[in-house]
N, C-alpha and C positions, 0 to 999 in steps of 0.2 A: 635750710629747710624750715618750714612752718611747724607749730605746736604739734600738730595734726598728723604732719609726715613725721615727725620725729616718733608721735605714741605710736604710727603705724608699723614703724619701722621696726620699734621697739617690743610690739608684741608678736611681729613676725618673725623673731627670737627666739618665741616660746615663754617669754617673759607673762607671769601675770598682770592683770592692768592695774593691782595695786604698787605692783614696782614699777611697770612703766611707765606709771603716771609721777611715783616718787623721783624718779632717775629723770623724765623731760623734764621737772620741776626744778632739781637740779641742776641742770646741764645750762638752764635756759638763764637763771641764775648767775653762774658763772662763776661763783666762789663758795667753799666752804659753808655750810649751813647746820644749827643744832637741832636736835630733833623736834625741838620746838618749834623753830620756826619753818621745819620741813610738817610738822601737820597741819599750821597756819598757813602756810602756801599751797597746801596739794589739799585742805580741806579735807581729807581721810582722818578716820580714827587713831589714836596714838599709839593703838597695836598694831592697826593697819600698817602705818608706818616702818615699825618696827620690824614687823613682819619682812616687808617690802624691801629694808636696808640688808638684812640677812640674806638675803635671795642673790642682791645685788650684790653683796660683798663676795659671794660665791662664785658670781660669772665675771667677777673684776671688773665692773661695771660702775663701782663707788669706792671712794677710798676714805681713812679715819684719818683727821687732823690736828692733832692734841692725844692728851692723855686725860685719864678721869673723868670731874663731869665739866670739865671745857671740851671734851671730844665733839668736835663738827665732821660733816659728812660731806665728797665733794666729789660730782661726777666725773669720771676719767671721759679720755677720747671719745667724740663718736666714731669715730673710726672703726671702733672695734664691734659696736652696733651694726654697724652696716656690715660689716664682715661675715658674723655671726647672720644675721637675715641672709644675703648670699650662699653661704655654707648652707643653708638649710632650703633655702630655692635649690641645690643643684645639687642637696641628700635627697629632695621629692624627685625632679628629675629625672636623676639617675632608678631610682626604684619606679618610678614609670616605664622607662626603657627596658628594664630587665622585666618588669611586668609582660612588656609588649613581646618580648622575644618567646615569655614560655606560653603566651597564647597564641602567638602565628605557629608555634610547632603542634599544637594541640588536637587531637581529635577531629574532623570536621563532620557537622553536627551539630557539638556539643558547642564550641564558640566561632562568635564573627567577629570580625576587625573590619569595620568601616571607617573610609578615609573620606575626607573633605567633609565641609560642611552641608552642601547640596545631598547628598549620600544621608549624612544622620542626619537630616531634616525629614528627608521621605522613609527614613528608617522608625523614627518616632512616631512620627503619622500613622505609617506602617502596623507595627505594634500596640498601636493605639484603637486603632480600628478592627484590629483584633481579638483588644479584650474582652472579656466576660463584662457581661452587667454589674455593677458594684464589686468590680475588684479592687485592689490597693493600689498606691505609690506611695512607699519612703522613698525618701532623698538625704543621703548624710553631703551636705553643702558646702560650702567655705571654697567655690568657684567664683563666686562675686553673681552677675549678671551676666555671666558668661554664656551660659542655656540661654537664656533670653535672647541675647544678642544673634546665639546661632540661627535662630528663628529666621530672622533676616525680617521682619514685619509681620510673620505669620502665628505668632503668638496666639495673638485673640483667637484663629481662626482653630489651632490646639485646645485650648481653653473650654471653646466649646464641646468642641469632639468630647474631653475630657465631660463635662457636665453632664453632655447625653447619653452618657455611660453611665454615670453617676459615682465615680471612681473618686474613692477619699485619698489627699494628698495631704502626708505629714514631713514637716522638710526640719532637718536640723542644720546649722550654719551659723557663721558668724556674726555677732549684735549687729552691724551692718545691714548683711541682709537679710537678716529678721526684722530691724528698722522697718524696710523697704517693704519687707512683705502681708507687713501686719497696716503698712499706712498709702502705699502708694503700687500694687502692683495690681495685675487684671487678674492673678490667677488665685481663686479660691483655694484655702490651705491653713492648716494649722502648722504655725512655726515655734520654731525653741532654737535656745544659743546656746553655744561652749565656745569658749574662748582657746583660740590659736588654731583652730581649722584652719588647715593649709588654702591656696589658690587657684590649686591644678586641678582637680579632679574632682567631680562628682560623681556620687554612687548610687542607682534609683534600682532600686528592689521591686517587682513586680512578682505577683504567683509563682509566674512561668520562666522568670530570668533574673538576672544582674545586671546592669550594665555600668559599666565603667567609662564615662564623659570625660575625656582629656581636651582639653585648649592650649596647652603649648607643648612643645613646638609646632606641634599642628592638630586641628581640628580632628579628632579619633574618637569611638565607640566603639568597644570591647565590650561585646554582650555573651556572656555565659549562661546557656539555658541548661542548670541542674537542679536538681530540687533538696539535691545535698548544701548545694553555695547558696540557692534561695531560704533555705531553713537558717544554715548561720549566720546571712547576713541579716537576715529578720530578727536574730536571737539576740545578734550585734546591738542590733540598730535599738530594739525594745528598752537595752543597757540605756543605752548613752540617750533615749528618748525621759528615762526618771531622774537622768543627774545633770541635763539640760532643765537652763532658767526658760 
């Protein structure tokens, strides 16, 4: 794998990106390194570093080579990287599934479970065209461009709808698609990042609902219209909107 796949892999762990960047640094290396020349290489500060070996020493991710101050640092298997990223693709998974079973038994009413993409394309539309003049979207993110893609090319044509409403959209998600959002997308929005948002799911909070965006294993929208789950995940989302960068 590349630089890239290896930090991607590595934060998909759960890892901060000042270990994951210490531990590819490491790894790509290929031998033992002292901490000096692990802050000369990763360009991090020397607590950053330090910081970042502790972490790693924790998930058995780095190991000590010498005694005293010859002590070097030296990354184990990736092997166990990708392990650990797997474990955690199929801990989201699984809590998707069980998500989906206690909302097909739910109340009908109060949630829908729409399937395929065609289906939650005219289901946003749908809802869109529904709302009030200047209501909200949050989005808690970390799906990639997944929404997007669902689109199928009807993006812009959302976008709009969305403007003529005049509907403020605030999205949290990963430095990725924050990248993206702040330099190359069509859709007006103010974004913020946290590091290690998952891939599965997207959560967009409306007045009136919840809904819950799945893309694997298959294309799903889980919308819950309560004004109980609408207040917490508002109350949620307000959180993690002041301790996003």
């Amino acid at each position: 794998m590349t630089h890239n796949e290896y930090l991607k892999n590595a934060l998909k762990t759960g890892l901060s990106v000042k270990a994951a960047s210490v531990y590819v640094v490491a790894l790509e290396v290929g031998k033992a390194l002292s901490p000096k020349a692990l802050v000369l290489k990763s360009k991090l500060h020397r607590q950053y570093v330090y910081d970042a070996l502790y972490e790693l020493e924790d998930r058995g991710l780095i190991v000590k080579v010498g005694t005293g101050r010859r002590i070097k640092y030296q990354a184990t298997s990736p092997d166990k990287l990708l392990q650990d990223a797997e474990k955690q693709r199929l801990d989201t998974l699984s809590s998707v599934r069980s998500l989906m079973k206690l909302y097909d038994r739910s109340p009908a009413g109060i949630v829908e479970v729409i399937r395929g993409s065609e289906e939650c394309i005219e289901s946003e539309f749908q809802i869109l065209s529904k709302s009030k003049q200047g209501d909200f979207l949050d989005i808690v993110g970390g799906a990639g461009m997944n929404f997007v893609k669902m689109f199928q090319g009807r993006i812009e044509e959302w976008e709009e709808l969305r403007k003529e409403k005049g509907i403020k959209l605030r999205y949290i998600g990963n430095n990725e698609d924050v990248e993206h959002n702040k330099s190359a997308s069509v859709i007006e929005n103010e974004s913020k990042s946290i590091e290690g948002i998952g891939e599965i799911v997207n959560v967009c909070i409306r007045p009136e609902s919840v809904s819950f965006n799945i893309y694997e294993p298959e294309i799903v929208t889980v919308r819950v219209r309560n004004k109980e789950a609408v207040l917490s995940q508002r109350m949620l989302f307000e959180v993690l909107w002041k301790v996003a960068k």
